[in-house]
C-alpha positions as CSV (number, residue, x, y, z in Angstrom):
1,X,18.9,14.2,-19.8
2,X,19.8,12.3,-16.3
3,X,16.9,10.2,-15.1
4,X,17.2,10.3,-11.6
5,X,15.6,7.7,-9.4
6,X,15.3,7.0,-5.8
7,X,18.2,5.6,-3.9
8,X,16.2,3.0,-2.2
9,X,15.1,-0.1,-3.1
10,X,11.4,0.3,-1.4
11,X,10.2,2.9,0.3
12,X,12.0,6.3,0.4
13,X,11.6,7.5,4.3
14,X,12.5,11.1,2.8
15,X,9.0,11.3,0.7
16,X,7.7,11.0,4.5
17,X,8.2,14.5,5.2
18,X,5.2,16.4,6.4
19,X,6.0,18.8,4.1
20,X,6.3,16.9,0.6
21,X,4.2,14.5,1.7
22,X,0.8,16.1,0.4
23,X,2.5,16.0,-3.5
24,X,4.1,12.5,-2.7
25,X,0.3,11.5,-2.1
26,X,-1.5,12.9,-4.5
27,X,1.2,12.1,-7.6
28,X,1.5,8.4,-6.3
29,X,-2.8,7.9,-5.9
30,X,-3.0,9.1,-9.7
31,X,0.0,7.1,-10.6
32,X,-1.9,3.9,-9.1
33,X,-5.2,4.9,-11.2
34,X,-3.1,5.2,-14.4
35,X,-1.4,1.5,-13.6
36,X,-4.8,-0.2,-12.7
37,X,-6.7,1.3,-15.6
38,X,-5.0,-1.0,-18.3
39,X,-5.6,-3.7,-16.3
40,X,-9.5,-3.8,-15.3
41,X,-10.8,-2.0,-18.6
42,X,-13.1,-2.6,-20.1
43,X,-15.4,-4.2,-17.3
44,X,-14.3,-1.7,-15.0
45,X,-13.5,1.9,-14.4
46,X,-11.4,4.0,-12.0
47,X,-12.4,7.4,-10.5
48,X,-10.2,9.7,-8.5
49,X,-12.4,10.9,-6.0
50,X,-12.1,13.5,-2.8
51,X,-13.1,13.4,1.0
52,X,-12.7,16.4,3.1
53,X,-11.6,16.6,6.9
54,X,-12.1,19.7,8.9
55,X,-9.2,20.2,11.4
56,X,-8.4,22.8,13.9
57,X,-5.3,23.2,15.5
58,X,-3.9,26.0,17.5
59,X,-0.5,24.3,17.3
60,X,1.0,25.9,14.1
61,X,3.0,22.7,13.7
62,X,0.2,20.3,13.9
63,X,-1.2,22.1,11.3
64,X,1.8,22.1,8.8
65,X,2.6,18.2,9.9
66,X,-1.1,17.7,8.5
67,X,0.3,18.7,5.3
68,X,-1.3,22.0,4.4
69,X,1.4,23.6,2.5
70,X,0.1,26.9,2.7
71,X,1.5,27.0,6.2
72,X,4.9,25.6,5.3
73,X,7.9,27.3,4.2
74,X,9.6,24.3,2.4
75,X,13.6,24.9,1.3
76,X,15.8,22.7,-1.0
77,X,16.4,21.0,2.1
78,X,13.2,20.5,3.3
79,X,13.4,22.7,6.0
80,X,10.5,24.6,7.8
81,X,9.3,27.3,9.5
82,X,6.2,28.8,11.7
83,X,5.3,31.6,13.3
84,X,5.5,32.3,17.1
85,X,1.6,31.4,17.6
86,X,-1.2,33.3,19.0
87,X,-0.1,37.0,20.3
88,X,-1.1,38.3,22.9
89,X,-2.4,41.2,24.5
90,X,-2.4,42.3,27.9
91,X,-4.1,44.9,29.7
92,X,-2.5,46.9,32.3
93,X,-4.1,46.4,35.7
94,X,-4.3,49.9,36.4
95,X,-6.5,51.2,33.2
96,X,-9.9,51.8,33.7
97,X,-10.4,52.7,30.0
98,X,-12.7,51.0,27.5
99,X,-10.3,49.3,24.5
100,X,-11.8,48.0,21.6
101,X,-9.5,45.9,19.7
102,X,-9.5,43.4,16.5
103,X,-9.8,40.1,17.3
104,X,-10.1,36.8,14.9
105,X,-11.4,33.7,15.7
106,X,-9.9,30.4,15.2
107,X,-11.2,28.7,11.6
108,X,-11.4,25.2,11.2
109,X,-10.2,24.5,8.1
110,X,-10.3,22.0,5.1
111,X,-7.8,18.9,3.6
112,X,-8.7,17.0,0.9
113,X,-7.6,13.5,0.8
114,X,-7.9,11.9,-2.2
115,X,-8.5,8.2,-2.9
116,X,-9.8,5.4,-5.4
117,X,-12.8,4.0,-6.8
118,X,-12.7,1.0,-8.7
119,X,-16.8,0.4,-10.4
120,X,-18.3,-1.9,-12.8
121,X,-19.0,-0.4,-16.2
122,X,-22.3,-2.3,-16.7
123,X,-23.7,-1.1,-13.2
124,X,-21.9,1.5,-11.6
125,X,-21.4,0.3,-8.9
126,X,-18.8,0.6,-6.2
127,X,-16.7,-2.4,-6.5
128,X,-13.2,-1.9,-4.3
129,X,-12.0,1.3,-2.6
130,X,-8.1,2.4,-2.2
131,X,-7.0,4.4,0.2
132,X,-3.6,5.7,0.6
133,X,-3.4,7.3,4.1
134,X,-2.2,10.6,5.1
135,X,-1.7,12.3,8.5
136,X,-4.9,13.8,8.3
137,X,-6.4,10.8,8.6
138,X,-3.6,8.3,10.8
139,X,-2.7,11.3,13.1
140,X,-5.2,14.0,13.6
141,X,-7.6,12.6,16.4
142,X,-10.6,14.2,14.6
143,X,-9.5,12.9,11.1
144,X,-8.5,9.4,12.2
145,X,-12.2,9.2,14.1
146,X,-13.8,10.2,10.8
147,X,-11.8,8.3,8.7
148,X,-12.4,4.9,11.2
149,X,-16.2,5.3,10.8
150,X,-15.7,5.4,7.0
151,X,-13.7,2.6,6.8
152,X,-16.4,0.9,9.1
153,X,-18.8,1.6,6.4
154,X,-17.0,-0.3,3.3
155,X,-15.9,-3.2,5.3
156,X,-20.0,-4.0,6.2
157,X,-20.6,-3.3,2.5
158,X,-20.1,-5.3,-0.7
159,X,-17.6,-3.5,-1.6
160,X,-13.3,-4.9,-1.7
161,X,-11.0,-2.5,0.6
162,X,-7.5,-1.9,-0.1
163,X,-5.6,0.5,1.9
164,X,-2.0,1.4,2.0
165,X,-0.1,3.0,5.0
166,X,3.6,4.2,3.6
167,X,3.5,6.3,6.8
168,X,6.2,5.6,10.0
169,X,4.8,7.9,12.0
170,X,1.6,7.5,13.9
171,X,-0.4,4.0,15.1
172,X,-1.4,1.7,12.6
173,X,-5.0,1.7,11.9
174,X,-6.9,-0.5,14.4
175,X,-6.7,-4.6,13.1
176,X,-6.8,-7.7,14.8
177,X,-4.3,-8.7,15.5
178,X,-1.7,-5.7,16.1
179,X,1.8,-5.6,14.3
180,X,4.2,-3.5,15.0
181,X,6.3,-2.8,11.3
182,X,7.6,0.3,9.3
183,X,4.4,-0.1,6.6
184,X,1.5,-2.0,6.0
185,X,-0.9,-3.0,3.6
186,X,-4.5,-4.3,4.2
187,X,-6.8,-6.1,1.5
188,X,-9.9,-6.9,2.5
189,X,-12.4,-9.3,-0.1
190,X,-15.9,-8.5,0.7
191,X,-16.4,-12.0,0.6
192,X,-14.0,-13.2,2.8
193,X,-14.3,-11.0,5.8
194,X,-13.4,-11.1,8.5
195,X,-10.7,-12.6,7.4
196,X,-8.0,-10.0,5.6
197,X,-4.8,-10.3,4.2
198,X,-2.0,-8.0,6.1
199,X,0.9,-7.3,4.1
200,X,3.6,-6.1,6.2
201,X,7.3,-4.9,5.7
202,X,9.8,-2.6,7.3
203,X,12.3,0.2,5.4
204,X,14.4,-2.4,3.4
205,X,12.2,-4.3,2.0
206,X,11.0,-3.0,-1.8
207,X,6.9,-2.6,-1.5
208,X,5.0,-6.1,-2.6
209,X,3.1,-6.1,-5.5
210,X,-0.6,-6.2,-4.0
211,X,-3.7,-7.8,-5.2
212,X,-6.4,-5.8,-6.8
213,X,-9.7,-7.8,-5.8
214,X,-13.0,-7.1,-7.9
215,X,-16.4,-9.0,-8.6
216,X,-15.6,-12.6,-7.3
217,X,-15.6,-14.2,-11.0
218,X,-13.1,-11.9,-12.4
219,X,-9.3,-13.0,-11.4
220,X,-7.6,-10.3,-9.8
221,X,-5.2,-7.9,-11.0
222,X,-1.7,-7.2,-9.5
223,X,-0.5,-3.7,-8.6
224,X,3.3,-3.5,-9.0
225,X,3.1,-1.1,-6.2
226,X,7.3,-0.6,-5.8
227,X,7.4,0.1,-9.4
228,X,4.6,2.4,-9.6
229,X,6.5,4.3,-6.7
230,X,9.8,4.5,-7.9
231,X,8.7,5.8,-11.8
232,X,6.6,8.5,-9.4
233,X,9.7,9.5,-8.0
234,X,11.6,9.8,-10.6
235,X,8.4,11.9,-13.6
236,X,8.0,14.0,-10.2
237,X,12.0,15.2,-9.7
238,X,11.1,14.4,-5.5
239,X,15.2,14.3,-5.7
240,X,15.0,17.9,-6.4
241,X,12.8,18.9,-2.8
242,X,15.1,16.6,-0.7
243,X,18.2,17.4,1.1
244,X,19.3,13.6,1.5
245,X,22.5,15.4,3.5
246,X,19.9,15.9,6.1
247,X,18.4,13.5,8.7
248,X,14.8,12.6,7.5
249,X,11.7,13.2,8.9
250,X,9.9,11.1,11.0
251,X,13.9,10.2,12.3
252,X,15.1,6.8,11.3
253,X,16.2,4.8,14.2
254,X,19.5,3.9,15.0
255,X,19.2,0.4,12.9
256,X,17.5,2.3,9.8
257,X,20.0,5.3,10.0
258,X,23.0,2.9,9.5
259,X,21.0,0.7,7.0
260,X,20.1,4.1,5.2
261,X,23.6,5.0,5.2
262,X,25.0,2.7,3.0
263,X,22.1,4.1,-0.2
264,X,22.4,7.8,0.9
265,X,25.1,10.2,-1.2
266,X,28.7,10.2,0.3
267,X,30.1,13.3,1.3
268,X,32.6,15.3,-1.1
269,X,35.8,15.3,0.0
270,X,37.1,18.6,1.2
271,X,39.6,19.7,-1.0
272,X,43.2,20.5,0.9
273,X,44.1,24.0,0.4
């Protein structure tokens, strides 16, 4: 059997689609949980738990590049579709007439984003949180206010903060200071703040292995976050949902394009007839 893997040595900007990107999340939280187990047990324990983020869109698209695939038609290729929007209905000036019609009203609706809890097994209680972001929560207004407030929360708590943004699109969470690159990974010891360490790294670079901070007399644990991603990739078969003959989405830029070019599948020749 062919193992495939991905064709890049970091970050793949394919997984980045708004449409596989909900699966790329939720496969590569779990895969973190079942990497950091190992190494905290048996003073500590991991849970996978939920958050949910009401969002209302009458944008058809906003709503699919939120990642609810139930509004996505997603091809081999990645490709997708919505409907026209909201019909309408329009009564002719000159009827007097009563009409009673069927109407619905817009529903807000649910996501779940799912993230990490690391706790001691002796107290229960919450030592470090990890959050891998998602659109819901760096692009929706309403999701990224909600989601600001609970990160608020941890970082005046006792508790350690690590939080991974594999995302392009969108404006990096707020920090001080500002820097402008592809991805970036904050980890936050409750003891230090407000100092934080900011890793950050554009397309080429293969993801850092990160710290896992914990009670301040155990040593931290490392998460080999590149390799975690790339053994995701390749138990999930992402190869089999991505077109790579297609440009990606979020579009590279010019520079990534051409640097993306040299890993991506040639082009068969055409056969002469």
């Amino acid at each position: 059997m062919t193992v495939m893997k991905t064709l890049f040595p970091g970050m793949d900007p394919y997984l980045e689609h708004h449409a596989l990107w909900p699966d790329v999340h939720n496969s590569l939280i779990a895969a973190i949980r079942d990497a950091i187990v190992p190494r905290v047990a048996p003073n500590y324990y991991v849970r996978l738990e939920s958050r949910a983020y009401v969002v209302r869109s009458d944008n058809p698209k906003d709503d699919l590049f939120l990642g609810r695939p139930d509004l996505a038609i997603v091809s081999p290729t990645l490709a997708w579709r919505v409907g026209e929007g909201v019909s309408t209905a329009v009564l002719a000036a000159d009827d007097v007439g009563v009409q009673v019609l069927e109407a619905s009203l817009p529903m807000p609706d649910e996501i779940d984003h799912y993230y990490l809890e690391v706790r001691s097994v002796q107290t229960h209680d919450l030592v470090t949180v990890i959050e891998l972001l998602s659109p819901v929560n760096k692009l929706d207004a309403r999701g990224r206010e909600e989601y600001v407030e609970k990160r608020r929360q941890i970082i005046y708590s006792a508790s350690n903060y690590v939080e991974i943004d594999l995302l392009r699109a969108g404006r990096p969470l707020p920090l001080s200071p500002q820097v402008q690159s592809d991805y970036r990974i904050l980890v936050s010891r409750s003891w230090a703040r407000p100092r934080t360490q900011l890793y950050v790294f554009n397309l080429p670079a293969p993801l850092p292995d990160i710290p896992l901070p914990l009670l301040p007399q155990d040593k931290e644990r490392l998460i080999p976050l590149n390799d975690i991603l790339h053994q995701t990739y390749t138990r999930a078969r992402f190869d089999l949902q991505i077109d790579y003959s297609e440009p990606a989405v979020p579009p590279l830029t010019e520079a990534q394009a051409a640097w993306a070019a040299d890993y991506l599948p040639k082009p068969s020749p055409k056969s002469e007839e």
